[in-house]
MIPAGU-492980 format. One record per residue (C-alpha): residue in one letter; residue number from 1; x, z, y. Coordinates in nm, 3 decimals. Layout:
   r     k         x         z         y
   a   NUM         X         Z         Y
...
This chain:
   r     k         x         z         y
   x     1     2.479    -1.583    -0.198
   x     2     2.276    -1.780    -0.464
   x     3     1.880    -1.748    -0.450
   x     4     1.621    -1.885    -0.661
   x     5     1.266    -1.801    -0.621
   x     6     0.983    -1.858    -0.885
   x     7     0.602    -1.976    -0.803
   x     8     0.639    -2.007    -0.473
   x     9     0.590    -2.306    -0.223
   x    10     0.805    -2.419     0.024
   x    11     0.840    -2.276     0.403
   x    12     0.525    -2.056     0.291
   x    13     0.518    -1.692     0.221
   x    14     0.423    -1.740    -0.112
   x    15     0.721    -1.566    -0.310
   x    16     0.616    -1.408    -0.567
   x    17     0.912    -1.327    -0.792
   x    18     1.296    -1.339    -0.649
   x    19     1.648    -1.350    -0.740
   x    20     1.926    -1.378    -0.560
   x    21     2.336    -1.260    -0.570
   x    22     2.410    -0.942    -0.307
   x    23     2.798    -0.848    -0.263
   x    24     2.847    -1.009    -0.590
   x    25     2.592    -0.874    -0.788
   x    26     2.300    -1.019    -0.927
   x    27     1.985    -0.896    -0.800
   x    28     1.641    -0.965    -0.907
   x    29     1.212    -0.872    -0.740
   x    30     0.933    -0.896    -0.972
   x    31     0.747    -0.922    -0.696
   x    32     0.442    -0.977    -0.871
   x    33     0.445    -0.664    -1.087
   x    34     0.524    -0.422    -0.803
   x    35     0.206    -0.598    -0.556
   x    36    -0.007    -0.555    -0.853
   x    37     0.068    -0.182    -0.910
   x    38     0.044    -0.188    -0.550
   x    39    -0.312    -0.282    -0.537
   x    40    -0.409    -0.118    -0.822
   x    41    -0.283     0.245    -0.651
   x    42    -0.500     0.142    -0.366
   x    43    -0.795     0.098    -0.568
   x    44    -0.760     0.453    -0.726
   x    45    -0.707     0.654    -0.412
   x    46    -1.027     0.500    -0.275
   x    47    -1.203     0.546    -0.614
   x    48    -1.135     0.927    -0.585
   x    49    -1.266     0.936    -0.255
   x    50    -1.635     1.018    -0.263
   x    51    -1.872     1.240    -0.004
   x    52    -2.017     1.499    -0.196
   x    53    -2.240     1.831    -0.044
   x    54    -2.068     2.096    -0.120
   x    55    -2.387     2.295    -0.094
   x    56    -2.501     2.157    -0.461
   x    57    -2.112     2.185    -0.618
   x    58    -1.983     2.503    -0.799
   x    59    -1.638     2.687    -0.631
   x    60    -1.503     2.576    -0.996
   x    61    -1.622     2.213    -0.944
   x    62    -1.506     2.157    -0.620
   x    63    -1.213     2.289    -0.733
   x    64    -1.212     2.068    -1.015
   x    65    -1.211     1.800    -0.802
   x    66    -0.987     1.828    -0.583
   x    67    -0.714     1.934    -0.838
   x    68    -0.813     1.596    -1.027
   x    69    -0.784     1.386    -0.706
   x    70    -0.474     1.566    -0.619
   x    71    -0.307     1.458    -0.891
   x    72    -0.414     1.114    -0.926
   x    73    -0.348     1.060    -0.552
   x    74     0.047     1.238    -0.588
   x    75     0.132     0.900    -0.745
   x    76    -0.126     0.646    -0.550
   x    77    -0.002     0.746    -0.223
   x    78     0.320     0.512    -0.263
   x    79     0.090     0.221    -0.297
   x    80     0.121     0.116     0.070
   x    81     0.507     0.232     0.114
   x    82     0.522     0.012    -0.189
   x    83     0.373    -0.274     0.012
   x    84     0.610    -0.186     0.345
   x    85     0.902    -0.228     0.124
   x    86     0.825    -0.532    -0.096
   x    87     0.749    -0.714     0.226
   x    88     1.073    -0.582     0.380
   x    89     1.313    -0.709     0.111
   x    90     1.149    -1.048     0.133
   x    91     1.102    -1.086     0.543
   x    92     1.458    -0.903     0.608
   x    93     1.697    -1.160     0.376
   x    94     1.960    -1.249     0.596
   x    95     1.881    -1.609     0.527
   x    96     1.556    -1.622     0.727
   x    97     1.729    -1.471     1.040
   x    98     1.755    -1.846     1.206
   x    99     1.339    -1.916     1.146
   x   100     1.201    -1.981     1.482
   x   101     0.998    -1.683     1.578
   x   102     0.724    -1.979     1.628
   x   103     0.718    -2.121     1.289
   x   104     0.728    -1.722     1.162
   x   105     0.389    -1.632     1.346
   x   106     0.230    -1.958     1.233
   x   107     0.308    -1.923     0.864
   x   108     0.114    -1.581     0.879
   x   109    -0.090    -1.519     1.145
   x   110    -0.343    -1.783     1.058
   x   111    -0.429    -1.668     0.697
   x   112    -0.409    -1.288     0.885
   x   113    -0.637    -1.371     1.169
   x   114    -0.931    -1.593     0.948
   x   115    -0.913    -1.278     0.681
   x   116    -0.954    -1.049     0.944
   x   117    -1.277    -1.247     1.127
   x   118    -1.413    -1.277     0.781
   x   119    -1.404    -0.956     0.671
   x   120    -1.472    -0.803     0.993
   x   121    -1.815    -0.961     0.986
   x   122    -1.860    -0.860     0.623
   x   123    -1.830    -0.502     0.697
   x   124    -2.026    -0.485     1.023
   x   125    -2.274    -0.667     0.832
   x   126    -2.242    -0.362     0.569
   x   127    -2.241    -0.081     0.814
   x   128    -2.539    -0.169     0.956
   x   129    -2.749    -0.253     0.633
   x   130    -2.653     0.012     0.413
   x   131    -2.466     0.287     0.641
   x   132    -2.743     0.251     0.931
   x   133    -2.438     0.204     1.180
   x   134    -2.552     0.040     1.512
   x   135    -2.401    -0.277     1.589
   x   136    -2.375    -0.170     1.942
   x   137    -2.082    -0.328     2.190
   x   138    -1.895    -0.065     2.183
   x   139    -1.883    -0.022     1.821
   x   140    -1.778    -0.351     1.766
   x   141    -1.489    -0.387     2.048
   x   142    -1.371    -0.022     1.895
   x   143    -1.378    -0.249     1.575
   x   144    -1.197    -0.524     1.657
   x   145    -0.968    -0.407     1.889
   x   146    -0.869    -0.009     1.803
   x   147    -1.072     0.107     1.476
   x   148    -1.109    -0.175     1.263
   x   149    -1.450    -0.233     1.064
   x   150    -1.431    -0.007     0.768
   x   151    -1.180     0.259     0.740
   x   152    -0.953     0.083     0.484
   x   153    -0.879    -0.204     0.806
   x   154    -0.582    -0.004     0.971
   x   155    -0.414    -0.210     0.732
   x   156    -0.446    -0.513     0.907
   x   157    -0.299    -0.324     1.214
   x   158     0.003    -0.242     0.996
   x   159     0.081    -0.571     0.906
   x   160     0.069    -0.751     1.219
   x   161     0.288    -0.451     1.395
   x   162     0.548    -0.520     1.104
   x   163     0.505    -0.898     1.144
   x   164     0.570    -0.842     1.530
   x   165     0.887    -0.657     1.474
   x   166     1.002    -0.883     1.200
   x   167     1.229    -1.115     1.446
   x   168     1.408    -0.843     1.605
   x   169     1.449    -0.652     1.247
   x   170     1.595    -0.958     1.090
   x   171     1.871    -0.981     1.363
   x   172     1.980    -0.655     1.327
   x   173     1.979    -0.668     0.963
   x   174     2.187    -0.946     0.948
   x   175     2.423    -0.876     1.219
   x   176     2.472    -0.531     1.191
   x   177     2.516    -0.492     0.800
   x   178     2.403    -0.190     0.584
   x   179     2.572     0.075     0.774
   x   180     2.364     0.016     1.035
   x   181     2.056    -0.038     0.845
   x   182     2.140     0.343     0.688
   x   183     2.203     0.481     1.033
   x   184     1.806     0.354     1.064
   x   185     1.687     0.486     0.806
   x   186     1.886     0.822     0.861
   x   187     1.724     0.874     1.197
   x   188     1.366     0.752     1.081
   x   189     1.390     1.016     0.768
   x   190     1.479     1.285     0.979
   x   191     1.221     1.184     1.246
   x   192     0.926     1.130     1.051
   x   193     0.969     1.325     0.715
   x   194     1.240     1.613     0.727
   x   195     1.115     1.784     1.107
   x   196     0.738     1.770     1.027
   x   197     0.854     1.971     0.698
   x   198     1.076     2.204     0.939
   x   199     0.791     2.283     1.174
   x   200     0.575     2.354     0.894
   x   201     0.797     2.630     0.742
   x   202     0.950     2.764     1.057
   x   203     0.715     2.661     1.382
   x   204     0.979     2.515     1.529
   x   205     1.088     2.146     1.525
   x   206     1.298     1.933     1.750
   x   207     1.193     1.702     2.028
   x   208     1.003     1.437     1.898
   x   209     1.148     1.232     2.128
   x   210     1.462     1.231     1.980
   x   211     1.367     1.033     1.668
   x   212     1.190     0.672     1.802
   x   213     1.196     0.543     1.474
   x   214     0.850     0.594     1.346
   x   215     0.541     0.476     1.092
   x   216     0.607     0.269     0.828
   x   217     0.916     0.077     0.961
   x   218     1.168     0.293     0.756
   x   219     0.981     0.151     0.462
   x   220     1.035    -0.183     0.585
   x   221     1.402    -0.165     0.656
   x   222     1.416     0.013     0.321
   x   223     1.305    -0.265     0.101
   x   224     1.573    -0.475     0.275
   x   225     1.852    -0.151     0.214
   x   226     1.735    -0.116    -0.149
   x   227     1.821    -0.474    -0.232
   x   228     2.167    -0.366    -0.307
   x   229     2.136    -0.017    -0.471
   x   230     2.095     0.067    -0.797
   x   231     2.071     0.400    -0.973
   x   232     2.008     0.521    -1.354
   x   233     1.639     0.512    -1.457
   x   234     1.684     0.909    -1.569
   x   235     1.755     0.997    -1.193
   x   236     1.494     0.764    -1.067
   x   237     1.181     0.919    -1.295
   x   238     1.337     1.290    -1.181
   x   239     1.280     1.188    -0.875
   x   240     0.954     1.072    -0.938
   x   241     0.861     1.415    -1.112
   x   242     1.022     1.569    -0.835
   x   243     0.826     1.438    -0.573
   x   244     0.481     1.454    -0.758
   x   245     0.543     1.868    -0.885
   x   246     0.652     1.870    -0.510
   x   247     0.271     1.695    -0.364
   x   248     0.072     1.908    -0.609
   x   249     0.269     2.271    -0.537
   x   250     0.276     2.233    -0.193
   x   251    -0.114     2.131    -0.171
   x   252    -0.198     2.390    -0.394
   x   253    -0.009     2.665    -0.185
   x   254    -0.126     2.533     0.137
   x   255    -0.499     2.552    -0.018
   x   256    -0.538     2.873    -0.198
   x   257    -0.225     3.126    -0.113
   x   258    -0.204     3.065     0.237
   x   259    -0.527     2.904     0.286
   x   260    -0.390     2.659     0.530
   x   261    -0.731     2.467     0.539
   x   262    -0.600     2.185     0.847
   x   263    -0.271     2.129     0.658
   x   264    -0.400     2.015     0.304
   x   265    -0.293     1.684     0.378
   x   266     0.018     1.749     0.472
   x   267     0.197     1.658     0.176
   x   268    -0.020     1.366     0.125
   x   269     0.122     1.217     0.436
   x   270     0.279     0.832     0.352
   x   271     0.586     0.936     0.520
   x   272     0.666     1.350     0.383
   x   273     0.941     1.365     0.223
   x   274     0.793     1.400    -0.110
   x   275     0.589     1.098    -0.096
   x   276     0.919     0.918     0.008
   x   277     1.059     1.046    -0.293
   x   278     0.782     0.927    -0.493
   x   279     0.746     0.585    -0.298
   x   280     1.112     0.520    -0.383
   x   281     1.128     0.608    -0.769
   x   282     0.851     0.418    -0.837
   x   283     0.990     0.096    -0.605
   x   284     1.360     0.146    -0.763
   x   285     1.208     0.190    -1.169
   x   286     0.908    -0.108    -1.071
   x   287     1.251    -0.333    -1.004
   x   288     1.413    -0.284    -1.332
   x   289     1.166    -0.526    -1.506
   x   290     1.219    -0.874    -1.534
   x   291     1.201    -1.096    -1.283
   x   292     0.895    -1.279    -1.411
   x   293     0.722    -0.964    -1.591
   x   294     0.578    -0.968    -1.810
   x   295     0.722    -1.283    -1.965
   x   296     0.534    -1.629    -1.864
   x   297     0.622    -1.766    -2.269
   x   298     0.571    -1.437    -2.433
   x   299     0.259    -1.319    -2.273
   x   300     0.135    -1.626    -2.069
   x   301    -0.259    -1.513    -2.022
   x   302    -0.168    -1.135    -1.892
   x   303     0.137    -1.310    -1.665
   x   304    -0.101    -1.552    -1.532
   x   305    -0.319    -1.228    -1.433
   x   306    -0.076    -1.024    -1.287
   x   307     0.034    -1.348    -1.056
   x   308    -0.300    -1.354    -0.978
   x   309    -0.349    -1.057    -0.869
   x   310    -0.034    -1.075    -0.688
   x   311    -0.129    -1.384    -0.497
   x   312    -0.465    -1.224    -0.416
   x   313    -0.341    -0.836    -0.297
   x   314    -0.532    -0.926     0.036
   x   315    -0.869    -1.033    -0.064
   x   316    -0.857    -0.763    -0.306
   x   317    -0.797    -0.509    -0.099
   x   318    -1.027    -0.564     0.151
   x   319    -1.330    -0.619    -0.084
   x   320    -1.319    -0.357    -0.322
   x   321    -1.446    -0.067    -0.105
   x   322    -1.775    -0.269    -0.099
   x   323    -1.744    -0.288    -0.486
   x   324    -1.670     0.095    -0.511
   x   325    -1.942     0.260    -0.280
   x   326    -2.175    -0.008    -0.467
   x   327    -2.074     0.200    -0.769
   x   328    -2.098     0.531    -0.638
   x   329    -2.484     0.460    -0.485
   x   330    -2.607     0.326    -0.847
   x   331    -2.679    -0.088    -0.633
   x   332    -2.501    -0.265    -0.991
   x   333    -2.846    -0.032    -1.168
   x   334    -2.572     0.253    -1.248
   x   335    -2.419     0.519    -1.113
   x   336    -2.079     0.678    -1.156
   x   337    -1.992     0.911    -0.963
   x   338    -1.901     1.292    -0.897
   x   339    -2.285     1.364    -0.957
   x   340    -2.240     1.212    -1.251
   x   341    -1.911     1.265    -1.464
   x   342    -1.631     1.469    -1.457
   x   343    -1.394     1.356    -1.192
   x   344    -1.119     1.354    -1.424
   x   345    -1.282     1.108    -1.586
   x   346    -1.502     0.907    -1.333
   x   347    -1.193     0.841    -1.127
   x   348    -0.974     0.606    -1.324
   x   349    -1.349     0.478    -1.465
   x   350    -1.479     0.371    -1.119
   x   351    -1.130     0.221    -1.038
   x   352    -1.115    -0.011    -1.336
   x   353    -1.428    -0.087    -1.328
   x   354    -1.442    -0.153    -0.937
   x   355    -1.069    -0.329    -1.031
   x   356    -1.203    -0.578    -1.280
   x   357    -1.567    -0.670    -1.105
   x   358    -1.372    -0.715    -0.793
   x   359    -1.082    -0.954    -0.933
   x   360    -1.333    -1.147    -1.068
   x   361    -1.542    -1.189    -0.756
   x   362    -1.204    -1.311    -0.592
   x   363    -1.135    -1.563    -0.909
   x   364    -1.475    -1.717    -0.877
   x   365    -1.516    -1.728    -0.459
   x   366    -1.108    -1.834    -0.452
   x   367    -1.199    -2.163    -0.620
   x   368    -1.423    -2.286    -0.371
   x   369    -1.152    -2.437    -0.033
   x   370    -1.327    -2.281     0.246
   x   371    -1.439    -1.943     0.132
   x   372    -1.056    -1.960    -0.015
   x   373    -0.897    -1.922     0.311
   x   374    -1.196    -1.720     0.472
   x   375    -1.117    -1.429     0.230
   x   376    -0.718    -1.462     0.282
   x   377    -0.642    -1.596    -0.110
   x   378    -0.316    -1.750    -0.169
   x   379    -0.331    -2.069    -0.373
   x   380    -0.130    -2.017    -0.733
């Protein structure tokens, strides 16, 4: 097995491209392109989240909108499976099974743990002075310990449960091959995506007990499976169409025709099998490009970007729901929002603008040391 990874540094996480020889074939990440359209999904599914009173709205408007956040959102929601699996293919190489479980947790959990203090102030700090939370002790042990400070921080709780399984995944990766990485992923498919679908169309399901493969860890097992398929890009984008006519029919059925009002989200879940479908396409096409996409001679300015915003997926995403409500409530001096624009529109407008303003708040507070590793940025 030959490896070679590019803009890293050594025993760091810092990989941001790979390439490496599996069963004889030559394999290759762009890391850096899939984190960015990673990130950049993230930022659109919270852009197209807004509170609105539907007292003031139109049937035909709130309609309107959520047909146009539908539809953005049928493609966003593989942004975090698309973080579950990029992480999996690099944590799960057979190569890092020997790491001391010590020198695992200390590469990581120290850049975690600081992001997490940091942040977690930040957005205390912001609940209080612009949402009117109270600060009280119980708010703030349910947001440390069980909540998290701002809605968008279950993420943190994702990655340190995938960091904590990481040792034992990486031993039965290695030792026990791809068939047993497939019999995994069989019984976490079934579990988590194919019975919730059976229950909804019949009312009946089986045990959930059966199936103890849950969450995200089929997408983390997955990036490591993936490393050695391949498939034609026509299949890949019919699955992609597949899954996305799937996300919108089935919301649109479950909202008007059967007026399923509790279910709406039911085909929005991260792990139904039409978001699976969707997660994977877009992983598998994402692949496909070079390893160092967009080409570090041909387009140096827009690579050094995207490895940016690679290196910087955490800071990113934790500041740029600040960025975006600070859009929606008009504190930059103007306001884009629902009230203000069609939503078909205002969506992908409030993302790249909330996109841009926060990358370059990143840029500017990443070049000073401390405040560096206080918002979790990785040094490029």
């Amino acid at each position: 097995m030959r490896r070679n990874q590019f803009w890293g540094s050594r025993g760091s996480v810092k990989i941001f491209s790979y390439t490496e020889e599996v069963d004889g074939k030559a394999f290759h990440l762009p890391v850096d392109l899939i984190r960015t359209f990673a990130i950049l999904c993230v930022v659109l599914i919270h852009a197209s989240i807004e509170s609105y009173d539907q007292s003031i709205m139109t049937d035909p408007i709130i309609a309107l909108y959520n047909g146009t956040t539908s539809a953005y959102q049928s493609v966003a929601i593989a942004s975090v499976p698309l973080f579950a699996m990029i992480s999996g293919a690099l944590l799960l190489r057979p190569s890092k099974v020997n790491e001391p479980i010590r020198v695992f947790f200390k590469k990581r959990l120290g850049r975690l743990g600081l992001a997490f203090a940091f942040w977690s102030a930040v957005y205390f700090a912001w609940s209080f002075l612009v949402d009117g939370t109270p600060l009280t002790l119980r708010a703030l042990l349910g947001g440390i310990f069980v909540n998290g400070a701002y809605f968008h921080f279950w993420f943190f709780y994702l990655i340190a449960g995938l960091y904590l399984a990481t040792p034992i995944l990486r031993v039965v990766v290695a030792a026990g091959g791809r068939h047993i990485m497939r019999y995994l992923l069989v019984l976490w498919f079934l579990g988590v995506s194919v019975m919730p679908f059976v229950l909804l169309v019949t009312g009946y399901a089986l045990n959930n007990d059966l199936f103890l493969f849950t969450g995200f860890i089929g997408y983390f097992v997955l990036g490591a499976y993936l490393r050695g398929v391949s498939a034609p890009s026509w299949l890949l984008v019919a699955g992609l169409l597949g899954g996305i006519s799937w996300t919108l029919v089935g919301t649109y059925f479950m909202t008007y025709p059967l007026n399923w009002v509790g279910q709406y989200y039911f085909f929005f879940d991260t792990v139904s099998i039409n978001v699976v479908m969707v997660s994977v396409s877009i992983y598998m096409l994402l692949s496909k490009a070079s390893v160092d996409w967009p080409g570090k001679t041909k387009h140096p300015r827009l690579h050094s970007l995207v490895h940016f915003i690679s290196a910087n997926t955490l800071p990113i995403y934790l500041f740029h729901v600040i960025i975006l409500e600070s859009i929606h409530r008009g504190y930059f001096g103007f306001t884009l929002s629902l009230r203000t624009m069609n939503p078909i529109v205002e969506i992908p407008l409030v993302a790249a603008l909330a996109f841009i303003i926060t990358i370059a708040l990143v840029y500017l507070v990443s070049r000073l040391p401390v405040l560096s590793k206080l918002i979790g940025s990785q040094s490029i």
